[in-house]
Structure formats: structure tokens, C-alpha cells
C-alpha positions as MATLAB code, in Angstrom:
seq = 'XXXXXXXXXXXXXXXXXXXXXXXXXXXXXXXXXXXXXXXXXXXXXXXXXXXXXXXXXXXXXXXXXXXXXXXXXXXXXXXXXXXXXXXXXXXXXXXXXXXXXXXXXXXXXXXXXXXXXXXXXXXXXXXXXXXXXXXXXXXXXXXXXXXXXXXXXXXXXXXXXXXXXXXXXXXXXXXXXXXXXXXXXXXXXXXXXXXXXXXXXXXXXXXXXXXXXXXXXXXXXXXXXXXXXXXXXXXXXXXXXXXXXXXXXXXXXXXXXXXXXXXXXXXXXXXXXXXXXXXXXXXXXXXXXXXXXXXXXXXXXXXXXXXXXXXXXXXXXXXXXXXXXXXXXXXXXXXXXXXXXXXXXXXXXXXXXXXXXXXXXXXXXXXXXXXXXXXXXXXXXXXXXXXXXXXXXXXXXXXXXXXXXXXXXXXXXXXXXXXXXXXXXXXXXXXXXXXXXXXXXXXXXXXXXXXXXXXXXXXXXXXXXXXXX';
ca = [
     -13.139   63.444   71.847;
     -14.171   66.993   70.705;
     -16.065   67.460   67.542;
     -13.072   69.565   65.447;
     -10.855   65.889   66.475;
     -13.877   63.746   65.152;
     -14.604   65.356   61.990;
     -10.368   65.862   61.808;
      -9.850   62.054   62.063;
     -13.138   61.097   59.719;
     -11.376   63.267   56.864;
      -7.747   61.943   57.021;
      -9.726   58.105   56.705;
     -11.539   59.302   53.619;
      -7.876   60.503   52.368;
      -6.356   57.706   53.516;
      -9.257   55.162   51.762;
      -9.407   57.500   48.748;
      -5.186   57.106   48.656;
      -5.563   53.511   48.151;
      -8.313   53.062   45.717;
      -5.874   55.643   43.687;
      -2.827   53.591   44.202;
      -4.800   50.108   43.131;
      -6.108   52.004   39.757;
      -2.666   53.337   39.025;
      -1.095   51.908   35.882;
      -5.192   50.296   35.018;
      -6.121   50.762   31.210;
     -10.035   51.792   31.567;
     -13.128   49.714   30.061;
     -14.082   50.995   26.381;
     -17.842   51.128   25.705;
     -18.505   48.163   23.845;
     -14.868   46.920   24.116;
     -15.765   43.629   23.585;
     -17.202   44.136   20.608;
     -13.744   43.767   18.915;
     -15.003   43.287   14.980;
     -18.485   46.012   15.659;
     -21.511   45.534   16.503;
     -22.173   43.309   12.925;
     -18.811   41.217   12.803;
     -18.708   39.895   15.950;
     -19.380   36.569   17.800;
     -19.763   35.258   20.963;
     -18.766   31.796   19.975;
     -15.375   30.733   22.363;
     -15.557   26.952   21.596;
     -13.605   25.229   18.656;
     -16.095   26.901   16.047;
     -15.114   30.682   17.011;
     -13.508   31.332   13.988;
     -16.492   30.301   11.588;
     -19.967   32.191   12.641;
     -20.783   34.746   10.168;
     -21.300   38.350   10.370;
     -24.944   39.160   11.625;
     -27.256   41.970    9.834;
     -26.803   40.045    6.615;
     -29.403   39.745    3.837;
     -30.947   36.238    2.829;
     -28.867   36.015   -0.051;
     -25.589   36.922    1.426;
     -26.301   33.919    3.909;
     -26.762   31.216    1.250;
     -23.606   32.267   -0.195;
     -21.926   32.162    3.045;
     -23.324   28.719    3.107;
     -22.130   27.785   -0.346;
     -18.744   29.580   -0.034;
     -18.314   27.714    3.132;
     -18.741   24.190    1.363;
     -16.327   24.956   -1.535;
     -13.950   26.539    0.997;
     -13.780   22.624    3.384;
     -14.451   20.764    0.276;
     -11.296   18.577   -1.228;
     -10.538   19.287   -5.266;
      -9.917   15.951   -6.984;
      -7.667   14.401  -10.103;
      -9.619   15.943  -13.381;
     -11.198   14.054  -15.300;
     -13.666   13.242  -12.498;
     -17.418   12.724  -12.241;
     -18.108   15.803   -9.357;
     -17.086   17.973  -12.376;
     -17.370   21.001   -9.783;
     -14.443   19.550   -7.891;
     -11.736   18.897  -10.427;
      -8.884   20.299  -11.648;
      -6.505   19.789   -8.459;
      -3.177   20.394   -9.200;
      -1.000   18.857  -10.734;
       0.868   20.124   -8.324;
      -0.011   21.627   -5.390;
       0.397   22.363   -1.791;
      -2.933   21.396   -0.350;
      -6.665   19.973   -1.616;
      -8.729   22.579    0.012;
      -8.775   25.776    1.713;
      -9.579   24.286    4.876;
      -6.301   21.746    5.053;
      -4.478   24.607    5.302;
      -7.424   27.334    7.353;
      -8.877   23.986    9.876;
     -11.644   25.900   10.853;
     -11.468   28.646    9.451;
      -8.099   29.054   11.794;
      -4.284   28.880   12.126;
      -2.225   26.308   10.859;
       0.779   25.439   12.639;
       4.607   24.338   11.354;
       5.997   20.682   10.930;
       6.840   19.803   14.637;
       9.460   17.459   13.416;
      11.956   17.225   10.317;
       9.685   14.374    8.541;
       6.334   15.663    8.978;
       4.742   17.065    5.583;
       4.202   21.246    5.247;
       0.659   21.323    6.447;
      -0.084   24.879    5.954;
       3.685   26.520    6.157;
       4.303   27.347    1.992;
       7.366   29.336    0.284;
       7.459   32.092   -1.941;
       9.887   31.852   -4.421;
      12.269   34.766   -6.450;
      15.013   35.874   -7.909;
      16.600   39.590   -7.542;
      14.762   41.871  -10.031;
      11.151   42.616  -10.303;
       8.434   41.689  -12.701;
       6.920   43.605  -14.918;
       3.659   44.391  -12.497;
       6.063   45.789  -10.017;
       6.008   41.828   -7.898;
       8.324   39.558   -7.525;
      10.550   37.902  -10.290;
       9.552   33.919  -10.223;
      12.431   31.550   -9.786;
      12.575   30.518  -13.566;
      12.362   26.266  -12.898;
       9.603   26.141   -9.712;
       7.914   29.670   -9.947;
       6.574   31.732   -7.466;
       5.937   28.965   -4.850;
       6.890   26.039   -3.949;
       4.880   23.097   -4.163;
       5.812   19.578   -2.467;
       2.731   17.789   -3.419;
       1.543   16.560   -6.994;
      -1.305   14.399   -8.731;
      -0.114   10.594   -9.811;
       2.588   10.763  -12.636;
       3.555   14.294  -11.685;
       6.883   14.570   -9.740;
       6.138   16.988   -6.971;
       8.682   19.992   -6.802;
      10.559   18.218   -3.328;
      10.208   18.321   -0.283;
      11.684   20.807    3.037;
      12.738   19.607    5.892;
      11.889   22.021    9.199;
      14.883   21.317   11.896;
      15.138   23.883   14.938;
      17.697   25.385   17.311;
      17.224   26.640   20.852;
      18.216   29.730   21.728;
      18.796   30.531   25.385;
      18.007   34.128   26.852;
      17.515   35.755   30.134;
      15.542   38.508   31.454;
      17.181   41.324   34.121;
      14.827   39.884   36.639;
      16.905   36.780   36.148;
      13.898   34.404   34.565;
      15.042   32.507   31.549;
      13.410   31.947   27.938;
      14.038   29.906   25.054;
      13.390   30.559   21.544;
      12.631   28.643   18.533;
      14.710   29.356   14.970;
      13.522   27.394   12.197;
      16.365   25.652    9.683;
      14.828   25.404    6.643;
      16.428   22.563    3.948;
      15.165   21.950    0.501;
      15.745   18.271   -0.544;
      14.659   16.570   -3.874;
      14.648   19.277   -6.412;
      13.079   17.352   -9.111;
      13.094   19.565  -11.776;
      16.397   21.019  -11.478;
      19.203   23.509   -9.836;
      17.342   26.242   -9.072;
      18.918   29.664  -10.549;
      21.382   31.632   -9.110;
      20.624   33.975   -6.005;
      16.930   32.508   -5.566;
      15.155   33.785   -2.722;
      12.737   31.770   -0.598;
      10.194   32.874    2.480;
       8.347   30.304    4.450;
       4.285   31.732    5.581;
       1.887   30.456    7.386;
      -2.116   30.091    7.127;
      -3.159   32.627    9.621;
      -6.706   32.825   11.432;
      -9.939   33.767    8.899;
     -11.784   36.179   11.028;
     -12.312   39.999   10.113;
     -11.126   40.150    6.819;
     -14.073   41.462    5.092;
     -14.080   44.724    6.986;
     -10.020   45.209    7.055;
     -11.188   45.330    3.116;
     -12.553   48.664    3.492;
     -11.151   50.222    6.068;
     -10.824   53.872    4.442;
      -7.433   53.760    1.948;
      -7.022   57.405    3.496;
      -7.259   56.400    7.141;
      -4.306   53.838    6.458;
      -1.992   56.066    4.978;
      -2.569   58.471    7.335;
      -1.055   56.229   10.079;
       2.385   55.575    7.888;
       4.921   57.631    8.639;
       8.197   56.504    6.844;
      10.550   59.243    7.517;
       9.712   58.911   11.367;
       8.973   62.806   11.713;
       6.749   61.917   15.204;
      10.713   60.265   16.507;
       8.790   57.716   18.264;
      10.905   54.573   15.932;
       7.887   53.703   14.577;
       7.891   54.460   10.637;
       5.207   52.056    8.829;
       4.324   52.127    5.378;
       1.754   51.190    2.820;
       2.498   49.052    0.153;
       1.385   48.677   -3.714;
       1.087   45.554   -5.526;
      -0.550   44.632   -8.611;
      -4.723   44.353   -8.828;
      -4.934   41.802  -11.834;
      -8.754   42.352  -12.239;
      -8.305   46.558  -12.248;
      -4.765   46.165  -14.096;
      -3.559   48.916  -11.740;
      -0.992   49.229   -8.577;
      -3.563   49.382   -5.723;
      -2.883   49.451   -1.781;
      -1.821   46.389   -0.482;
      -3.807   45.173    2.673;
      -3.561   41.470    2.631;
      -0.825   38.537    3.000;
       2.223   38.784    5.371;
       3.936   41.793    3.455;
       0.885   43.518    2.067;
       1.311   42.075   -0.923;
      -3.089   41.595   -2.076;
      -5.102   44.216   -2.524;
      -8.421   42.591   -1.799;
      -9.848   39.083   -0.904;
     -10.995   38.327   -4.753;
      -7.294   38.415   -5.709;
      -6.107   37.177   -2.211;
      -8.609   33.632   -2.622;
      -8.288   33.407   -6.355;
      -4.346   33.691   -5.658;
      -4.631   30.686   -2.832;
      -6.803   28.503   -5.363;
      -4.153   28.854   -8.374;
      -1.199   28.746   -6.276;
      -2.251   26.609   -3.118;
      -4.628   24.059   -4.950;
      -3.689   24.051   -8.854;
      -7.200   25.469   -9.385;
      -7.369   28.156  -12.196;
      -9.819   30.832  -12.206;
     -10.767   33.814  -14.961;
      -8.242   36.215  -12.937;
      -5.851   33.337  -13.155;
      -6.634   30.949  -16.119;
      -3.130   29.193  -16.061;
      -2.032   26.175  -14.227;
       0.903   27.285  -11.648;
       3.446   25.248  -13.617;
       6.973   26.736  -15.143;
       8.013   26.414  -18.815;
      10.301   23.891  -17.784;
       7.055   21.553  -16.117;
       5.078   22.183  -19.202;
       7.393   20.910  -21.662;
       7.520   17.594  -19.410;
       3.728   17.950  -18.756;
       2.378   19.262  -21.789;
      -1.023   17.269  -21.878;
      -2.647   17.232  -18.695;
      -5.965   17.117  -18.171;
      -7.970   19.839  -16.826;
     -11.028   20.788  -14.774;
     -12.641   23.128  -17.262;
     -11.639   26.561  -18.305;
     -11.736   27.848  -15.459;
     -11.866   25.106  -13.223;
     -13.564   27.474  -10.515;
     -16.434   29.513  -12.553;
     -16.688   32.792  -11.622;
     -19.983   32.379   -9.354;
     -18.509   29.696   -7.110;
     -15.307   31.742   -6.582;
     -17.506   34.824   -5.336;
     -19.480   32.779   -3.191;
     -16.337   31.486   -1.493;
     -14.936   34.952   -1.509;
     -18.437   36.560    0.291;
     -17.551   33.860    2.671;
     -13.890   35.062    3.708;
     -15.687   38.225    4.084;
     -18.466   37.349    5.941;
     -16.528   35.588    8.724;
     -17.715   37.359   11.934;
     -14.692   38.326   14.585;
     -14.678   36.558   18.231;
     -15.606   38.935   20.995;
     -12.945   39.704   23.573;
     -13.065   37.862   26.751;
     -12.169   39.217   30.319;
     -12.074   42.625   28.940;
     -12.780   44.211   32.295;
     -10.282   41.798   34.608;
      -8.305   43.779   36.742;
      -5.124   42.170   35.209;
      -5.899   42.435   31.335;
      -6.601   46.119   32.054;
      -2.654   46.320   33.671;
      -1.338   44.552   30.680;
      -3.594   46.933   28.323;
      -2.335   50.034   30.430;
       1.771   48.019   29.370;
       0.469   47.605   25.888;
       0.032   51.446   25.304;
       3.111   52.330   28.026;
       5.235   50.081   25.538;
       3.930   51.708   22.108;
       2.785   48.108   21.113;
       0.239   50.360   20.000;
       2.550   52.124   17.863;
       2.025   49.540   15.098;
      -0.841   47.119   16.556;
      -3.217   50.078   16.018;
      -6.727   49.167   18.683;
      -9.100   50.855   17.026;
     -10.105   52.352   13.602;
     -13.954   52.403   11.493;
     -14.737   50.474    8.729;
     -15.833   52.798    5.210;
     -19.488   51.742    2.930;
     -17.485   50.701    0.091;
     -17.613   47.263    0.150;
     -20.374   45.015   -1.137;
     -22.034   43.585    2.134;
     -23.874   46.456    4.000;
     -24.096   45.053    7.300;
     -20.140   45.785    7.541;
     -20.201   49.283    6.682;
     -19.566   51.927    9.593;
     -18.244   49.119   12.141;
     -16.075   50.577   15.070;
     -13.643   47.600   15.400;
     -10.422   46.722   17.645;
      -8.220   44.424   14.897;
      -4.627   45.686   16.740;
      -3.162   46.497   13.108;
      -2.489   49.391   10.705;
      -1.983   47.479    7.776;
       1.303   48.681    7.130;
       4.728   47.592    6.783;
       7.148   47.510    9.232;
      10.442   46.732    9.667;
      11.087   43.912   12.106;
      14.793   43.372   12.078;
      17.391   40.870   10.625;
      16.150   38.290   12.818;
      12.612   37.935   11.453;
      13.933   38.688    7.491;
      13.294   36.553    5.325;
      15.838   38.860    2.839;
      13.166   38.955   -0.177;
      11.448   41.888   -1.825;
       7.618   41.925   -2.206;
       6.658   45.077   -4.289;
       7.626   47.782   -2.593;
       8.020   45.243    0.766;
      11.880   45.006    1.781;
      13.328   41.991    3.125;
      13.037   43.079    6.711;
       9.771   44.390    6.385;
       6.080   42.792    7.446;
       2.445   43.566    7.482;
       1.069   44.650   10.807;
      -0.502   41.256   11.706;
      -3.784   41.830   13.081;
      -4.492   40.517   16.815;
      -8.117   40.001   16.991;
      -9.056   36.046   18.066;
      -5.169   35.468   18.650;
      -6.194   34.001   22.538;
      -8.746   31.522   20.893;
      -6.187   30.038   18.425;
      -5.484   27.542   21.285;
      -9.182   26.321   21.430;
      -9.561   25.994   17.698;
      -6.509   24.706   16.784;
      -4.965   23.534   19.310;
      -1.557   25.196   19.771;
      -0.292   28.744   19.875;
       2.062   28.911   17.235;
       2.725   32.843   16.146;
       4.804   34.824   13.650;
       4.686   34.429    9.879;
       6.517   31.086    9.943;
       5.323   29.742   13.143;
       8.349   29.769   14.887;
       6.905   31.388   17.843;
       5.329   28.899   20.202;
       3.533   31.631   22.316;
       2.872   35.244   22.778;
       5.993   35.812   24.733;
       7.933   34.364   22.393;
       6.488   36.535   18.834;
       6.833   39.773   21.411;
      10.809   38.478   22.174;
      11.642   37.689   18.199;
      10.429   41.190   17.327;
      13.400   43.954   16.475;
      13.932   46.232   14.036;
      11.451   48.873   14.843;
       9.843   47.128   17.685;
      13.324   46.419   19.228;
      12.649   48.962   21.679;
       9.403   47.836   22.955;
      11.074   43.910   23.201;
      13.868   45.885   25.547;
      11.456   47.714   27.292;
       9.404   44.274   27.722;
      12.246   42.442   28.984;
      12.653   45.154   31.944;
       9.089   44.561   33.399;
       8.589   42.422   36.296;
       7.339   38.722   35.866;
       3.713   40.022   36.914;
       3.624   42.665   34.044;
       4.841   40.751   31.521;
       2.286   38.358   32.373;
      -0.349   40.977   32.434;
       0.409   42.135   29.419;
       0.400   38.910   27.602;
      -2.940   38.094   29.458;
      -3.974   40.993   27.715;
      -3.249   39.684   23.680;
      -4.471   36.533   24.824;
      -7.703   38.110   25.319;
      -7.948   40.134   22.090;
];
């Protein structure tokens, strides 16, 4: 063999070699620096195991950990009947929907719908209107039950009734010829106890989502957010989020709404004050009243009460510095060969279009050690519109009845581990990944088509992928 044909046949090897390493990395999403790192260097955790949602942010100062502590007790703790001798625990109800914030947040995670028709709401609550608006811009309460429905009460109060959860299968079929099923909740209201509800009332089932994060999606930059929305479309990518305003009862001023499954809080003082009124029957100084109608308080007019408030306002800010505090799992397999495919689908398919990666938290907020985070929460905090399939058909502020928050994917893999099931969307309905990323339409209905048409191996690689975040 001559030296030209050596040196010839050595170089088309190299091409050849160099041919396939291009042809394996083709369609590969590359490793981030610090990828894993989804809530910054502060807020996250490398906890997997069934306490991943509940390790605090590191960085923090002495103080800011006892009140993590404290929060963190009030937050499991169970309220009781008032008058009771724990005087820092009374004041439940008289009606209500849970006795804690953990019933509903079991460790600091997910809760999940009523697998049958006679199994209580456990976490899954309804907000309740009529057409119109209030006079803050919200919601108009249904006149008899409220704002929310409330199936549980304290002895001698008639609970508001009870909802049964029934479901029907709906068959489908990928080009590729695989089959799926999905799950549509029936939702009937039995045992109104206090009366026909009004004409045209409205109702929307939501679940307790995961805990982790929310202190820094609290100051994420207001500018940086609305500079993602784009409502008129003008980019002609389908995407066209929006921010929404709701009412900040502390400020007495329309604010940016950043929390709740349409947007509809402004911040996490209003967001667990809300929860503890609403949820509990706890009243605070942002909300001093019981969460009963005119119609309950004529029958009810002298019930006993915790104290005015029942939650003073240094226990509520402890519990609040703990939402806030609550670090964000790392990711896991962030460099496997397959997650990186289904990251590479994830941008290819403009999931990214509204379950933003990547953004920087401001120095606003109170707790230091979250300023200036990089962090990977897969939302943009806006509203979107997700199709008449996923409507729940009532207005939330500015929210139509189509439209939903971005909900953030951060810890969605480890929902499994701490909770025990994989139950997604805002009701539940979804029993995995696959099935949120099939009920999606509206603006996402072209991504869900676009998923459909990959092969079995990407659509598993792409769902490896979220079940990583």
C-alpha cells in the first residue's frame, strides 16, 4: 500500500467516525452550566426522597430559619372548634374545606382528586360566581355559598354539600397507531343545604399544587413578565400569553397577578391569608371575616370565634416566610442521552413557547439569599388560553374562561415519590404527563398535534424529559 492510499484511507475513517458521532448528537439538547440547579444556586435541594418538597432555601439568616421552623408547624398543624384551650389553634371554620394547610399540601406537595364518586374532596376545592364582576375588578360571589365551596363544617353547622367526582374514558389514537385514554371529570353537586343557588352560577374545581419555588416566582422582575406576553400574537408563533391584574387587599391597588391557577394573587401574603380564610375558616387582619354568606349568618349569627384575628399577624408571616423559603428539587438525569432528545422535542415543539426554562429572580423581596437566582421553573406566569376542553367557562379578573396560568414544571417528576401518584392539570384529571400534554388545546393545540406525530421513542423522550424537571 503506498503512502498517498494510507493517509487517503486514514482520512475517509476519521470522516466516516466523525459522520457518526454527528448523526448520534443530532436532534441532542446540550448540558446548561449548572442545569441542575433548577431553583439557583440558594433555592435548591438535593433531597429526591418523600421530603423533596420541604428543605428550605440555603444562604438564609438565623432568624429566617426559626421562622421557617415556626411557619412550618402552623402550616402541618390542625385548627380546632373555638372555644378551645390551644388558644393559638382555634377558630376552624365553621365551615371549611380542610383543618390545615398540610391536608390539602401533604408535604409540602400535590394533592390528588377523589378516585371514586364517594370519597371526600381532599384537596380538589371550587370557586364559585355569578356573571358580573365585583367591585375590586374579581369575581362576583354566588350570593347563598360565596366564593367557594365548602363541604365540611364544625358540629351544629350544616356543611354547604357535598360533590360527587364520576369520570368518562375517552379513547384516542396516535398516527403511529398506539392508543391512549383520557380522563374527563363529571362534576355533581348534591345536598345544597342552604338553598338553590342563583341563576347562571359558575363553578371551577382546583387543585393543591406542589409548594416548591414560590418565594422567588414572587420577584421575578414585573418587567421581565410582561415582556414575555404577547396578546395580539405579532411574533405569529400561536402563542399570545398575558398578564393578569387582580386586587392586592393589603396595597388596595390592581397589582400583577402571579399566583393561583389563573393568576388571580399577587403575592404569597394574600395567596396564604386567602387559603386560611377560605380553606380553613381562619380570619386574619387582611381578612377579618368568617367566609360565611348573609344567608349563613342570619342562621349562624352567634358563633364563637378564635380571637380577632384568629391568626395574629406574626404567626401568619412566619407561615408565609415559610411558603417562601421552600427550596426547589434539583433536576435529575439532566445529562442522559434521552432527557437531552426529549429537551431538544421540548424546544422543537415550542413547549417552550409558554413553559418558559429559564429567567432571574429581582432583590425585591424580603429574604436576601433569593435575590439574583438564575432558575429553570418552565413558566412565564401568564395566561394562556388552553381551549374549550380544559375551560372551566368562568372569569377571574381579567382571566377568561379558557384561559390558565402557565403552571410551573419544576419538581413535577418527584410528585410520584412524595405523593404518591402523578395526577396533573388544575383539576387532576390528568393521570400522567402524557395525558396533561394530550388535554392541552387552545393555544397549545398545535404542539399536542405536533406531539401526537412523533414516534413512540420521542414522545417518550420528551416526557422523560418533564419528568426530570
Amino acid at each position: 500500500m503506498t503512502a498517498m492510499r494510507y493517509f487517503l484511507l486514514l482520512f475517509l475513517s476519521f470522516m466516516a467516525i466523525l459522520s457518526c458521532k454527528q448523526d448520534e448528537n443530532q436532534g441532542l439538547a446540550s448540558v446548561e452550566t449548572d442545569e441542575q440547579y433548577a431553583g439557583g444556586r440558594n433555592g435548591t435541594a438535593f433531597d429526591f426522597g418523600k421530603n423533596a418538597f420541604g428543605a428550605q432555601v440555603q444562604e438564609m439568616t438565623s432568624e429566617e430559619r426559626g421562622q421557617f421552623v415556626t411557619g412550618n408547624s402552623f402550616f402541618r398543624a390542625n385548627w380546632v372548634t373555638a372555644p378551645a384551650s390551644v388558644q393559638t389553634l382555634d377558630g376552624l371554620g365553621p365551615i371549611f374545606n380542610a383543618i390545615s394547610c398540610g391536608a390539602c399540601h401533604f408535604k409540602d406537595g400535590r394533592a390528588q382528586p377523589p378516585a371514586t364518586p364517594d370519597e371526600a374532596l381532599n384537596g380538589l376545592l371550587f370557586r364559585l360566581s355569578i356573571p358580573g364582576m365585583a367591585a375590586n375588578g374579581g369575581p362576583l360571589p354566588e350570593p347563598i355559598y360565596g366564593g367557594q365551596w365548602q363541604d365540611k363544617a364544625i358540629l351544629n353547622v350544616q356543611p354547604e354539600g357535598r360533590v360527587k367526582v364520576s369520570y368518562q374514558e375517552i379513547a384516542g389514537q396516535y398516527p403511529d397507531g398506539s392508543t391512549y385514554s383520557l380522563h374527563k371529570p363529571i362534576y355533581t353537586f348534591l345536598d345544597f343545604n342552604y338553598g338553590t343557588p342563583a341563576a347562571g352560577w359558575m363553578f371551577s374545581p382546583r387543585i393543591a399544587p406542589q409548594m416548591p419555588g414560590l418565594g422567588l416566582l414572587e420577584i421575578v422582575p414585573e418587567q421581565d413578565i410582561l415582556a414575555w406576553a404577547d396578546e395580539t400574537d405579532t411574533d405569529q408563533d400561536g402563542i399570545s400569553g398575558r398578564p393578569n391584574r387582580v386586587w392586592d387587599e393589603a396595597s388596595q391597588q390592581t397589582l400583577l397577578g402571579r399566583f393561583g391557577w389563573k393568576a388571580n394573587q399577587p403575592n404569597l401574603a394574600q395567596q396564604t391569608a386567602g387559603a386560611f380564610n377560605g380553606d380553613i375558616g381562619i380570619t386574619s387582619n387582611l381578612f377579618p371575616n368568617d367566609h360565611l354568606s348573609p344567608t349563613q349568618l342570619a342562621i349562624y349569627p352567634n358563633l364563637a370565634n378564635g380571637g380577632a384575628p384568629e391568626i395574629p399577624d406574626d404567626i401568619l408571616g412566619k407561615v408565609v416566610t415559610y411558603c417562601r423559603t421552600l427550596a426547589v428539587p434539583a433536576r435529575r438525569d439532566h445529562d442522559d442521552q434521552e432527557v437531552l432528545r426529549g429537551k431538544f422535542l421540548f424546544t422543537e415543539l415550542n413547549c417552550s413557547g409558554c413553559h418558559r426554562p429559564g429567567m432571574k429572580t429581582g432583590t425585591d423581596g424580603q429574604i436576601a439569599a433569593l435575590h439574583n437566582q438564575q432558575i429553570r421553573p418552565y413558566t412565564d406566569l401568564l395566561l394562556h388560553d388552553l381551549g374549550a376542553e380544559l375551560a372551566d367557562g368562568r372569569p377571574d379578573f381579567l382571566a377568561t374562561g379558557n384561559e390558565w396560568r402557565t403552571a410551573p414544571l419544576w419538581g413535577i417528576g418527584l410528585i410520584s415519590t412524595v405523593n404518591e401518584h402523578t395526577k396533573l392539570l388544575h383539576d387532576g384529571r390528568a393521570r400522567n404527563v402524557e395525558e396533561a400534554i394530550l388535554w392541552h388545546g387552545g393555544e397549545a393545540e398545535k404542539t399536542r398535534e405536533n406531539f401526537k406525530k412523533l414516534s413512540k421513542s420521542d414522545r417518550e423522550a420528551l416526557i422523560k424529559f418533564v419528568n426530570s424537571l
